[in-house]
N, C-alpha and C positions, 0 to 999 in steps of 0.2 A: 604466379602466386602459388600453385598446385606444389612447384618444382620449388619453390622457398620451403615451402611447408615440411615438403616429405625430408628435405636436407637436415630439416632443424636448425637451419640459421640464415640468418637475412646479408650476409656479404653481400657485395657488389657482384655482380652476374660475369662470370667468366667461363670459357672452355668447361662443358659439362663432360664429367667421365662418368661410368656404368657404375663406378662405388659410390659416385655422387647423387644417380636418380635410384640410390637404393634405399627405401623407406625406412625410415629409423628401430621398426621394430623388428625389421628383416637382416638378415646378415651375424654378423656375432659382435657381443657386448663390447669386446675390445674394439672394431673398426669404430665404431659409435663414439667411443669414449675418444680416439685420434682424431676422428672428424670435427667433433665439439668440443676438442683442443681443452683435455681437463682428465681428471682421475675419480675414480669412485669414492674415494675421501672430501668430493665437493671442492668448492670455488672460498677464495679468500675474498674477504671484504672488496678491497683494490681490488679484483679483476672484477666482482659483482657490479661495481658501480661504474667500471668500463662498459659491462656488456650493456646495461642498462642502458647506458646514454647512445649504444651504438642501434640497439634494437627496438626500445622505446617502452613504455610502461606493458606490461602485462594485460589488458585489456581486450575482449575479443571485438569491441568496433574499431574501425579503420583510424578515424578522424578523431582529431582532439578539441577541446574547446575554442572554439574561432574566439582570434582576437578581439578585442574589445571595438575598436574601427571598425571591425567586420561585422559586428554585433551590431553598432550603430547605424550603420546605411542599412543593412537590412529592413531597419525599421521603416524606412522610406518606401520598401516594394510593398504596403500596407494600399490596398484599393482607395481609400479614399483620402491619406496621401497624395496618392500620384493623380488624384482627379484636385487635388488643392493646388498643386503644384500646378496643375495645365493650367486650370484658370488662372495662377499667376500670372504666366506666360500669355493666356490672352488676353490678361489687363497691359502686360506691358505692351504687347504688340499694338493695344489701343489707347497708347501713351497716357493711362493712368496709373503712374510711378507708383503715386504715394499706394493707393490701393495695391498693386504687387507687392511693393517693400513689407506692409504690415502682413499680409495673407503669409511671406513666405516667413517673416519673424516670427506671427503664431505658431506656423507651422514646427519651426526648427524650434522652439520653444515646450510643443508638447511632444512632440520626439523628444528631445533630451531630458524630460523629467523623465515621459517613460523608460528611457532606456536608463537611466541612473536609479530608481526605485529598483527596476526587475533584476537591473545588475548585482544586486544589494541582498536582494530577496534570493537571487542563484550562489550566491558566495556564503548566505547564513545556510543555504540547502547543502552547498559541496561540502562544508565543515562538515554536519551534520550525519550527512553519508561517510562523509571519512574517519567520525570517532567510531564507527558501527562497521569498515571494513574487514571483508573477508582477511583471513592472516592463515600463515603458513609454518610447520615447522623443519628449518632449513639449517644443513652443516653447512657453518659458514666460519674459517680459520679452525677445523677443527674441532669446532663446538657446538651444538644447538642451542637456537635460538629462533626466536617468532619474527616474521617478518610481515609487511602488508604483502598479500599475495601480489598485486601488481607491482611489486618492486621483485617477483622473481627473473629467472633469466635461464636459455638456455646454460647446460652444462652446471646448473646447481641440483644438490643432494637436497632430497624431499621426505621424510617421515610420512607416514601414512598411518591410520587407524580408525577403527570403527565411528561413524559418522562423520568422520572428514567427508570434505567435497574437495574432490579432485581438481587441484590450483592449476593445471597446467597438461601440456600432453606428455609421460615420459613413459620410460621403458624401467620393468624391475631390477633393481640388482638382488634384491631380496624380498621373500616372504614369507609368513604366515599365518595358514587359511585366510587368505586375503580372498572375500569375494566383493564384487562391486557390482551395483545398480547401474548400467549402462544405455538407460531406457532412451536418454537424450540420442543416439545415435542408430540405436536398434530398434524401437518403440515397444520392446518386450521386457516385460517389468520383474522379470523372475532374474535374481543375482547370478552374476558369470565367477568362477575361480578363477583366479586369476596368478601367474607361476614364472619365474624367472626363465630364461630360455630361447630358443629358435625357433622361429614360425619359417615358411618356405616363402622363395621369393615371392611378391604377388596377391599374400595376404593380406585383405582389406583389414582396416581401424578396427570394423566393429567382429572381425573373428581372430586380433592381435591377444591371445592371451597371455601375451608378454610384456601387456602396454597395458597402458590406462588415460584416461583421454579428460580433458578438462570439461567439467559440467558433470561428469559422470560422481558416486557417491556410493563413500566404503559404506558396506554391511556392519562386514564383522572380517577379525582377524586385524592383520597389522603391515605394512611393508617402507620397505626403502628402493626409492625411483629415482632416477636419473633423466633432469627433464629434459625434452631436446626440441620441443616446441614452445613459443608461448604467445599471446599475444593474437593478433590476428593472423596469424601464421599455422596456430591450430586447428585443429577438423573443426572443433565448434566455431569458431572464429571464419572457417570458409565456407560454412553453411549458412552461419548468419549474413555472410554477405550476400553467398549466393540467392539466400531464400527471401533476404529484405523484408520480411514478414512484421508489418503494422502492431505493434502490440497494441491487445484488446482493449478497450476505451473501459476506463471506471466510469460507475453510475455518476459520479459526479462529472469528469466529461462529455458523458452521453447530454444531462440536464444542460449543461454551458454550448452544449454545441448547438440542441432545441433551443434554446433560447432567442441565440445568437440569426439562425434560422430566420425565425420569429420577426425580430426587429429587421432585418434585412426584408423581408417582403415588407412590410408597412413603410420600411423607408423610399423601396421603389416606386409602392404607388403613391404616394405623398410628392413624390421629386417629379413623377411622372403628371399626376394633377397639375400642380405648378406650370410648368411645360406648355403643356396646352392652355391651360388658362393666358401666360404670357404671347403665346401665338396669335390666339383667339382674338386677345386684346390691342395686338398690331403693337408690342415694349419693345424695344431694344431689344433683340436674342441675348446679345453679349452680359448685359446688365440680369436679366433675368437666368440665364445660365450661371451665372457665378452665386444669386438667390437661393436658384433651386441645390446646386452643392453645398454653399453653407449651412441651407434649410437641411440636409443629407445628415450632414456633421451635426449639429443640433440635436437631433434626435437619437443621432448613435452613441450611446456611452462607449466610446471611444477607451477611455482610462480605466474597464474594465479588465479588462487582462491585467492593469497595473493593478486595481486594488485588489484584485482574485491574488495577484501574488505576493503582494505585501502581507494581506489580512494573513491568508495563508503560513508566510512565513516567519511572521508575528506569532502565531498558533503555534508553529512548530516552538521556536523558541522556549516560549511561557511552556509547551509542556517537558519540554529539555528541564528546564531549572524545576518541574515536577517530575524530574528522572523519566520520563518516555523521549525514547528519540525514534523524533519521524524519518522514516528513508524514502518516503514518497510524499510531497509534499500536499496531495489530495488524500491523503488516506486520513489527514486531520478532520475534514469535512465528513467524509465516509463513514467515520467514528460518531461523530456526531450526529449522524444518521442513523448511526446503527440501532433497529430495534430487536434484535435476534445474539445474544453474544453463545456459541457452541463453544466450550471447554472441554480443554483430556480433567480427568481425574487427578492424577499422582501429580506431584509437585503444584498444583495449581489449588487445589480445593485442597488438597492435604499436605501435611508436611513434607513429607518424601524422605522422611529419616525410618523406616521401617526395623521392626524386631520380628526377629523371630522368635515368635511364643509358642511355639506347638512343634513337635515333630513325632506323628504320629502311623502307627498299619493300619491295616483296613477295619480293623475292629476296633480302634479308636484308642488304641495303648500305645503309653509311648514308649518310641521308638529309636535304638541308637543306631542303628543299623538305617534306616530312612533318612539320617542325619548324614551319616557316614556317605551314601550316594549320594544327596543332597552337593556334599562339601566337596567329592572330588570333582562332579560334574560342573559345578561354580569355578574350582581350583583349576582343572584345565580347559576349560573352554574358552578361546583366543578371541570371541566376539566382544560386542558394547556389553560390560555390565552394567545390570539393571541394580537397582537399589537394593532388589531382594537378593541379588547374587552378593551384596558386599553384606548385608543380615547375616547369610549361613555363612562364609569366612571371617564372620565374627567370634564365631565357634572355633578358638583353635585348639579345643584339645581333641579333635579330629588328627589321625594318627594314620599319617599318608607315605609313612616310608615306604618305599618298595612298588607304590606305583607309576606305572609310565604311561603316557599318552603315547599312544598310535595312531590315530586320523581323529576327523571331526566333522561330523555335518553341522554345519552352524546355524544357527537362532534365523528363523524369515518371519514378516509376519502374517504370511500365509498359513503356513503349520503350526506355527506359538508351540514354538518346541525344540529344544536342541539338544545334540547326541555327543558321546565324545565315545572314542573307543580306549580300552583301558589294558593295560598289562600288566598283573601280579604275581611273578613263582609262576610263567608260564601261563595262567589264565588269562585268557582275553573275555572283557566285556564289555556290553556296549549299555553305556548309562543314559538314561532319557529325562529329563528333566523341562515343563512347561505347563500349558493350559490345562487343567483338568477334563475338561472336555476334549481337550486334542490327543492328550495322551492314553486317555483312558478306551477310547475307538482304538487304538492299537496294541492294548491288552487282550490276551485271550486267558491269565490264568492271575495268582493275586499269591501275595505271600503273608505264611500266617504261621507265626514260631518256628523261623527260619525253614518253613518245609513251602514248597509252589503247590498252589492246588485250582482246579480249573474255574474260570473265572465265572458261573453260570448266571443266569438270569437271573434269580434268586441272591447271589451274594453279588452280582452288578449291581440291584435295587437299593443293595444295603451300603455300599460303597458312595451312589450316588444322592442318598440319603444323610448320608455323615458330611458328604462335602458341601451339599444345598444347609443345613443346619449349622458348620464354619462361616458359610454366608452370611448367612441372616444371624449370627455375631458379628461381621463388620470385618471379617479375616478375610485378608489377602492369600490365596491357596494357589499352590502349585501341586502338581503328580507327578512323583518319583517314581520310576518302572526301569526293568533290565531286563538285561537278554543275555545268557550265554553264548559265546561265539569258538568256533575255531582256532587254534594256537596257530596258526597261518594267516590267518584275515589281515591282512593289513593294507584295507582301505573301507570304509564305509559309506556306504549310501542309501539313499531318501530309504530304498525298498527294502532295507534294516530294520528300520521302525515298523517289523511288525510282529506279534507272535510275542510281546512283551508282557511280561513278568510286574508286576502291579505291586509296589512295595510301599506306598503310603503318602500320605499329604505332610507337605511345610506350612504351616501355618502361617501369616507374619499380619499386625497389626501397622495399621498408619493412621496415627491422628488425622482429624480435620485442622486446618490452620484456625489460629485462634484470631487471626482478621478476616479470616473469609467470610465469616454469620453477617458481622455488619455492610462487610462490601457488598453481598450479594444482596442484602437486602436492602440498601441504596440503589443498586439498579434497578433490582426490580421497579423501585417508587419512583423512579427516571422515568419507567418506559421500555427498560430492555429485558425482551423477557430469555431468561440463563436455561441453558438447555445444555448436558453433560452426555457427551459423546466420550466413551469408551472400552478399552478393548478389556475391562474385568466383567466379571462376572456379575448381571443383575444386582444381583442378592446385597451383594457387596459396596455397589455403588448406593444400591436404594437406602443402606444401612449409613451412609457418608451422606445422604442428601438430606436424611431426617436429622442427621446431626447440627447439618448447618442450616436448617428449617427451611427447605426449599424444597416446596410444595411439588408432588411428582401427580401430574396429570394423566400420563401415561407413559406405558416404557415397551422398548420396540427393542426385540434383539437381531444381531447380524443375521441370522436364519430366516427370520422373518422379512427384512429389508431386503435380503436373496431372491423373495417369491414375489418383489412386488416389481409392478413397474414402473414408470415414471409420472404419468397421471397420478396413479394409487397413491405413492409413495410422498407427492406431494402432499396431497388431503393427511396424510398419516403424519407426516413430519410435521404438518402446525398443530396437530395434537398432543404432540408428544414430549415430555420433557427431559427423560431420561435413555439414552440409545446404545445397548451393553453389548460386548462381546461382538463389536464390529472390524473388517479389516480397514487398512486405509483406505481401498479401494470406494470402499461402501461409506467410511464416513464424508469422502468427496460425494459422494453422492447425494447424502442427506444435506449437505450444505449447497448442493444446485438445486435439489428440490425447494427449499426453504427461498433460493432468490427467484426461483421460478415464479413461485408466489405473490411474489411485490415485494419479497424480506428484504434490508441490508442487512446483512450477516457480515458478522467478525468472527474467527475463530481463536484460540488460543491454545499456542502448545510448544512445546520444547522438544519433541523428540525427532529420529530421522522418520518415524512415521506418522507424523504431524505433518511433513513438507507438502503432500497433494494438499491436502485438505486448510493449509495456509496458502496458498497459490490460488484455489477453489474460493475460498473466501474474497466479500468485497474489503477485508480489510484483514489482514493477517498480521497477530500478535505474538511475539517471543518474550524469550526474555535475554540477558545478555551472556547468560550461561548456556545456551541451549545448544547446539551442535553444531556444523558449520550450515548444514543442510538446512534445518531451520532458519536459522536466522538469514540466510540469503536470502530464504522464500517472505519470510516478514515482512510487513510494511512496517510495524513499529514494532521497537524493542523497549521493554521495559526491566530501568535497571533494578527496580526491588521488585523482589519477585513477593507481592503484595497486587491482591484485587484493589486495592481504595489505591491506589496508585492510579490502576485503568478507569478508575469510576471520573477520578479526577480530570486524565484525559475524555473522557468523555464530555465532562463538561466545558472544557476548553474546546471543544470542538464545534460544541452547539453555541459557543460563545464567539466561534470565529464567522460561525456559519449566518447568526447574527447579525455581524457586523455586513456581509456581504449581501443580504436581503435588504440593511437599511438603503443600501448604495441603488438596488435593483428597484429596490421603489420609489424611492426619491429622482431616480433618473427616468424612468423610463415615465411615471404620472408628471413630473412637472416637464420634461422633454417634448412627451406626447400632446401637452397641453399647448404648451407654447408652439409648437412649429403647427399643430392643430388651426390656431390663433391668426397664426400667420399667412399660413396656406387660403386660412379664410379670407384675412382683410385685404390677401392681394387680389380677389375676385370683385372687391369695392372700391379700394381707392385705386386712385390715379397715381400713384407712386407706392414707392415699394415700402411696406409696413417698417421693415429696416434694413439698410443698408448691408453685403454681405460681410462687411467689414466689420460693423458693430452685432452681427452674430456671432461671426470668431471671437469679437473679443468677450463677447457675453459667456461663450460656451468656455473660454480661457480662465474667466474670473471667476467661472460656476465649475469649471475641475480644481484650481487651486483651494476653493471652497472646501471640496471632498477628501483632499487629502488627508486629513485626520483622522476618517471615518471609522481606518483599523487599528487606532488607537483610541477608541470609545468603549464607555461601558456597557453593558447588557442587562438588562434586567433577572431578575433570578425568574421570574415566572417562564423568560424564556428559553430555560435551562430544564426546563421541569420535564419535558418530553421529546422524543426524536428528533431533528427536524432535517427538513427536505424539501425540493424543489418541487413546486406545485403551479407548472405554467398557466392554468386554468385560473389560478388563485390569479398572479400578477400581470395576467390579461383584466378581469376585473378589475382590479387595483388599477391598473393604467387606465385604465376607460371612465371609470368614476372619476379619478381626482384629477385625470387631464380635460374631462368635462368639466370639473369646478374652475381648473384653472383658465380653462378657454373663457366661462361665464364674467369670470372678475378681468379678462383680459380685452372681454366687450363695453365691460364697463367700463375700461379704462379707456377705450376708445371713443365713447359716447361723448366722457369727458373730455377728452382732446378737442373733438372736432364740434360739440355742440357748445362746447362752453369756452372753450379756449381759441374754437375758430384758429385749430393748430395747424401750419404749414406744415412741411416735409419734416423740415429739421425739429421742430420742436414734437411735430407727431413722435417722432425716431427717439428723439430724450426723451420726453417722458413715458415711454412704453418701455424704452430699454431701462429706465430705473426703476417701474416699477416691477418688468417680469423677471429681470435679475433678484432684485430684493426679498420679493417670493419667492422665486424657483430656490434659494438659499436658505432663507428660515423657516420653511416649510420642513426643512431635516426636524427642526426640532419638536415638532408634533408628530413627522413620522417614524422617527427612530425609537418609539418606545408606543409600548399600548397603553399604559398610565397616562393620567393628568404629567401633560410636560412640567409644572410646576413639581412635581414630586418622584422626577427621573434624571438624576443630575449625568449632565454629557459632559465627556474629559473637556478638561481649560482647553486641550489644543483645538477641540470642533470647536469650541466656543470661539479660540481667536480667532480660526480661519473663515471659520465663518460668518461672522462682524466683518473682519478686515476684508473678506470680498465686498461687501456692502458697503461699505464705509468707502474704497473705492468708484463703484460702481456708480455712486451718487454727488461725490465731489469730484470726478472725472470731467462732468461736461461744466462745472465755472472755472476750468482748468484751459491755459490756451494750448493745453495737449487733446483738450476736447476737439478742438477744431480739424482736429490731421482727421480723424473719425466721424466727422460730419455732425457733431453734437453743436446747437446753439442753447446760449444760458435761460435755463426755465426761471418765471415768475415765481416768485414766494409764495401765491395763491397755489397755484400750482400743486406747490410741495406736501399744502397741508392737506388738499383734496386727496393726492398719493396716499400721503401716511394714512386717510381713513380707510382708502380702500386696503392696505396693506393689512392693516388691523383687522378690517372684516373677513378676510379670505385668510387670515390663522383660524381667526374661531368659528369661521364656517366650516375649515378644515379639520378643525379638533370635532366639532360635532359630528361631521360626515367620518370622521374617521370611528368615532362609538358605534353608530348604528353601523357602519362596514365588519368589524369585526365581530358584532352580534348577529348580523346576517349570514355574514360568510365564515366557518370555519377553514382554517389555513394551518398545516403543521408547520 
């Protein structure tokens, strides 16, 4: 695989020669270009979609989606499956047919809904993901054009530019100032330059400055590649195999997997109870073994991975047609959790259409000459322009004939400051333009009517007094400074910026968006409390929070977040509302601190230095504009760049989350009741409470039952705040109302045997249609905290719901009853049921008031 990779192309394996194990970014551009059978002018359409079908999609894992067959039996290696299946097998071995045939029909029965729901729910996800794919810009016949990056191929032409993420592994044929974040391979997060050229035989990936490698992500500058890897062929692609590394479980994972935990021990000692009881009592092993596994099934919500993925994918949906598309299909949940949302400033909270209103020297006059630097350092610098860079080249009567660019240290945002070097009539300059704080640390003198004079304490205080007072107006400030250089220099570096020349502030104004006041103050009344992370200046952001009335508790700058540690910084980060002038590095930080806490945090942001800090986040938000780098890192992308957009998703979130709580209660309190129920009355009678046939089929008509659950509505009150998994809560919950249900399931035994003097069969019917009956219309007292009367549930639970019942009950005067072991109950019978049916809802609606006035539950 190593020797595929370095070749840059996946032929059939024949006679290797020494030009063949020579790594593609070693050797000279032409052997490269003969090997990967193509020219630096790129691939025509017809040979793309050759290579493509020969090499296989662009993608750095191995395997591709198992066929739907394969998908299917899978489902079968499921543990308690293959313990359904064995008891088939040892009914059949003990020549009770009819019991095998039904056990394995249940079986193959609740396998193929699940696997037809999930398959349904992965096909609404892969769309999903596929209108939000990464894309590339590729010569292809001659022309550029956007492609989905996994339709690239070796021996295709690649555009490159500031914020791309690097589609593939290729070598330059051109550049400039092309520097790339290469962390993925080197784990050093300071940009490499990167330059057309020979490296010597032997040079590893991560010291190829003549290559660029997929995962990795442009800075700044621009280039043209020639890819000669892709796919899992590339260095990321055979790390990732190599390293097979688990990605980290979302909090909503972490919660499903406790869960699942959870019911698995209660299901062992319950199966294990049984067991010995059946021993103790001298039963049939055989008959009581096949008990204690249905008794198993019974109690497992079994069809929860189904309706985790439907409800889920439902969610996605519904927030698609409210413009957010999910790319992880748990990040809808995590949203709906979220009670922490951290925001960038620019484009989000404000318009991001910036002017520049000011250009002024240090003595606060304006300035055409601070324009004048301002406009060429915008003019030639090859990095991402920022919004303020297109403000000052709005100004075009800036009058640039005659200068030329000679090098450039470009824009990181560790410095918040970029250089370009300049050439006029033989002057060389080096123009600095960025953070005011950043630039102003490497001033030592200021200019004042075109003359330099030395920058001293005294005229610092007054400098940085003018630029603190542009703040606290709401102005977005940059510092223009220079440095005379040598008529020879030509190259500059970091150790240039210093010894600079202090020539004045750009000013530039940014509205607030005029829907941010109402979004944010929607959330806030949600429950999520907004917290503005970023890299301007205090002053500045504090002057945008008053605008949009959101209230600043406290504000913590990157300096400060510097000196703290991680204990500190937690306590500090839940006080804090506003976090200014931090690097990325640091606003990752503030968003682990905040989940260190018990937060779910969402973040939101559009830039390449947003990516940590959306990765960092339990839910990471873009939008469909935002760079490639972003939006890879997102979990959701939102297509109007509007906060009441995400408010919206938010509530869809808590309304999916909703739906899957009703599922978690409903199953596990009438579950735990009934097999409770069970476990007990097989300690007293002489035959088995029911048959394990008429468990599966109980547990058959009580999942068909469920199915509509993620097509139910939600009450608004349960939209009103976070919500989240609270296994403490739904141990309660199950223990209470699987107590009520055990209590009316004694009753119901009381009635069998003292009044009805009920045999096997008729114990077996009447207990299966009353603990179906219930375990079924008990949704509709649990699914809502209102009087059920005045919380209407979609028609579909309604029919499914009925129409289990309505089976379950005209099943046994059915002579399909008979294969089931059901004989036809008296009429008496029926109407003693219905009372108790009736009494165990409005016992349950009563115990359900005082449970929710007892127990709070998010």
């Amino acid at each position: 695989m190593r020797e595929a990779r370095e070749n840059g192309l996946a032929k059939p394996r024949s006679p290797t020669t020494h030009q063949e194990q020579t790594p593609a970014w070693c050797g000279t551009r032409e052997a490269l270009l003969s090997r990967l059978e193509c020219s630096a002018e790129g691939l025509s359409g017809t040979e793309a979609r050759e290579r493509l079908a020969r090499h296989g999609p662009n993608t750095p894992e191995r395997h591709t989606r198992r066929p739907a067959w394969v998908e299917f039996l899978k489902r079968f290696a499921n543990p308690l499956v293959l313990v359904l299946l064995v008891a088939s097998g040892v009914s059949l071995l003990t020549h009770e047919l009819t019991s095998s045939a039904i056990i394995i029909g249940i079986v193959l029965m609740s396998v193929t809904l699940d696997f037809i729901q999930e398959r349904r729910a992965d096909n609404a996800a892969e769309q999903l993901r596929g209108s939000v794919a990464l894309r590339a810009t590729v010569v292809r016949d001659g022309a550029e054009r956007e492609v989905p990056a996994r339709e690239l191929v070796p021996g295709d032409v690649v555009l490159l530019s500031a914020g791309s993420l690097v589609p593939a592994d290729a070598r330059l044929l051109e550049s400039r100032d092309l520097f790339v974040n290469q962390s993925l391979l080197t784990g050093e997060p300071y940009p490499v330059e990167k330059q057309p050229g020979e490296v010597p035989l032997g040079t590893e990936p991560s010291e190829a400055r003549n290559a660029v490698f997929m995962g990795s992500s442009v800075i700044s500058g621009t280039g043209r590649v020639l890819v000669f890897a892709t796919g899992a062929r590339t260095t990321v692609g055979d790390i990732t195999h190599a390293l097979a590394e688990p990605t980290p479980s979302s909090a909503f994972e972490r919660d499903t997997r406790h869960f699942g935990l959870m019911l698995m021990r209660l299901t062992v000692l319950l199966v294990l109870f049984v067991l010995l009881v059946a021993v103790y009592a001298h039963r049939p092993l055989v008959e009581s073994f096949l008990f204690a596994v249905a008794l198993a099934v019974g109690l497992t919500p079994e069809l929860l991975p189904m309706v985790l993925s439907v409800t889920l994918s439902r969610g996605a949906m519904r927030m698609a047609a409210r413009q957010v598309i999910v790319k992880r299909l748990s990040a809808v949940h995590d949203l709906g959790s979220m009670d922490v949302l951290c925001t960038d400033k620019t484009g989000t909270l404000t318009e991001a259409r910036i002017r520049l209103e000011r250009h002024e020297d240090a003595s606060g006059r304006e300035s055409e000459q601070v324009l004048r630097w301002a406009w060429l350092n915008s003019h030639f610098e090859s990095g991402l322009r920022s919004p303020m860079d297109e403000a000052i080249l709005e100004h075009e009567e800036v009058d640039s004939r005659g200068w030329l660019k000679v090098d450039e240290v470009p824009f990181d945002f560790e410095r918040r400051r970029v250089s370009v070097l300049l050439e006029h009539e033989g002057r060389r300059v080096l123009v600095v333009k960025g953070a005011p704080e950043d630039v102003l640390a490497c001033c030592t003198h200021y200019e004042l009517e075109g003359t330099p004079r030395e920058l001293d304490a005294l005229a610092r205080t007054r400098v940085r007094a003018r630029f603190e007072a542009l703040g606290a107006e709401g102005f977005r400030v940059l510092a223009v400074a220079w440095r005379e250089e040598s008529p020879d220099m030509r190259v500059a570096h970091l150790g240039d910026e210093a010894q600079l020349v202090f020539a004045g502030f750009a000013s530039f104004l940014d509205p607030p968006k005029a829907s941010a006041r109402p979004a944010l103050e929607a959330l806030v009344r949600a429950g999520v409390k907004v917290k503005v992370v970023t890299g301007d200046n205090e002053r500045v952001a504090l002057h945008v929070c008053r605008e949009l009335g959101l209230e600043v508790e406290g504000v913590l700058t990157g300096a400060e977040v510097g000196t703290l540690d991680e204990p500190a910084l937690q306590i500090r980060a839940g006080r804090t509302t506003l976090f200014a002038r931090v690097s990325p590095g640091q606003k990752s930080r503030v968003i682990r601190a905040l989940r260190q806490r018990g937060h779910v945090v969402g973040y939101l942001g559009d830039g390449i230095n947003d990516a940590p800090s959306l990765h960092a986040a339990d839910v990471g938000i873009s939008v469909d504009s935002a760079v490639d780098v972003a939006r890879e890192a997102a979990d959701l992308l939102l297509l109007r760049h509007d906060l009441g957009v995400l408010y919206d998703g938010v509530l869809e979130g808590r309304r999916t989350f909703g739906n899957v709580m009703k599922y978690i209660r409903m199953g596990t309190s009438s579950n735990f009741g009934n097999m409770l129920s069970m476990a007990g009355a097989s300690l007293l009678l002489p035959f088995l409470p029911l048959r394990p046939i008429q468990i599966l089929l109980n547990n058959l008509l009580y999942d068909v039952s469920e199915l509509a659950i993620p097509l139910d509505e939600v009450d608004a009150e349960q939209l009103e705040r976070p919500t989240r998994w609270d296994l403490r809560f739904v141990r309660l919950f199950m223990a209470v109302f699987g107590t009520l249900s055990s209590v009316f399931d004694a009753a119901t035994f009381g009635v069998l045997l003292l009044l009805f003097h009920a045999d096997a069969a008729l114990f077996q019917t009447g207990w299966f249609m009353e603990s179906l009956t219930t375990q079924v219309l008990v949704i509709f007292v649990i699914r809502t905290r209102r009087n059920p009367l005045h919380s209407h549930p979609s028609r579909w639970l309604v029919a499914s719901s009925l129409g289990a019942v309505l089976v379950a009950n005209v099943l046994p005067f059915t002579s399909l009853g008979a294969w089931f072991g059901f004989g036809r109950p008296p009429p008496a019978l029926l109407g003693v049921l219905a009372v108790l049916v009736v009494g165990y809802l409005l016992s349950a609606e009563f115990l359900k008031r005082w449970f929710f006035r007892r127990y709070a539950a998010d």
